[in-house]
C-alpha positions in Angstrom: -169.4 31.7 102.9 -165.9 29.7 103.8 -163.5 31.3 105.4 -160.1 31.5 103.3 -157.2 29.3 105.4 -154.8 31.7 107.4 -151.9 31.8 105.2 -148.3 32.7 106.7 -145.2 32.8 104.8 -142.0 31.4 106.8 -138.3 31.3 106.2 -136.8 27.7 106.8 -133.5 26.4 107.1 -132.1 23.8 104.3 -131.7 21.4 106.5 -135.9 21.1 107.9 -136.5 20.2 103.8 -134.5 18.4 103.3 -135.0 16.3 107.4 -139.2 16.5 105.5 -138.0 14.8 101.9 -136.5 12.0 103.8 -139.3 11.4 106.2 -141.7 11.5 103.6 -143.6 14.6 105.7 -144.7 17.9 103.4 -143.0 20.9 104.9 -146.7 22.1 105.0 -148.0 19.1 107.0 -144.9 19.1 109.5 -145.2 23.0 110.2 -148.9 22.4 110.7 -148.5 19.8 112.6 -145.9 21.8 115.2 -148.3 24.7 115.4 -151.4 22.8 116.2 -148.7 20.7 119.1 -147.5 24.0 120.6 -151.7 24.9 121.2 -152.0 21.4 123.0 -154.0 20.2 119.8 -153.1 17.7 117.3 -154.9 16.4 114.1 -156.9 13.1 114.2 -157.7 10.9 111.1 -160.2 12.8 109.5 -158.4 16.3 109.2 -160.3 17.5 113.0 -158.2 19.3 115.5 -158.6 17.6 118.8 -156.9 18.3 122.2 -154.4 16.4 122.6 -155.2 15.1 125.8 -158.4 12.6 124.5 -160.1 12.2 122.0 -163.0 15.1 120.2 -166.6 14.3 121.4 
């Protein structure tokens, strides 16, 4: 059985969609992407979270 993705609703300013629609970067992907940087993790080609100190084994 999968278990469903954590979901959280958040409250942005204008100005972080509109800083994603230039960049090209989902709001989604960017918010993601800050949350998994504050853990000390990022995510490597294939969709993995890895530390972000080296790469996953």
């Amino acid at each position: 059985m999968l278990k469903p993705p954590n979901v959280l609703l958040v409250e942005v300013p204008p100005q972080f969609i509109a800083l994603c629609e230039t960049t090209g970067v989902s709001p989604q992907a960017a918010l993601r992407g800050m949350a998994a940087m504050i853990c000390g993790l990022r995510y490597d080609p294939d969709d993995r979270l890895v530390p972000l100190e080296g790469e996953a084994a």
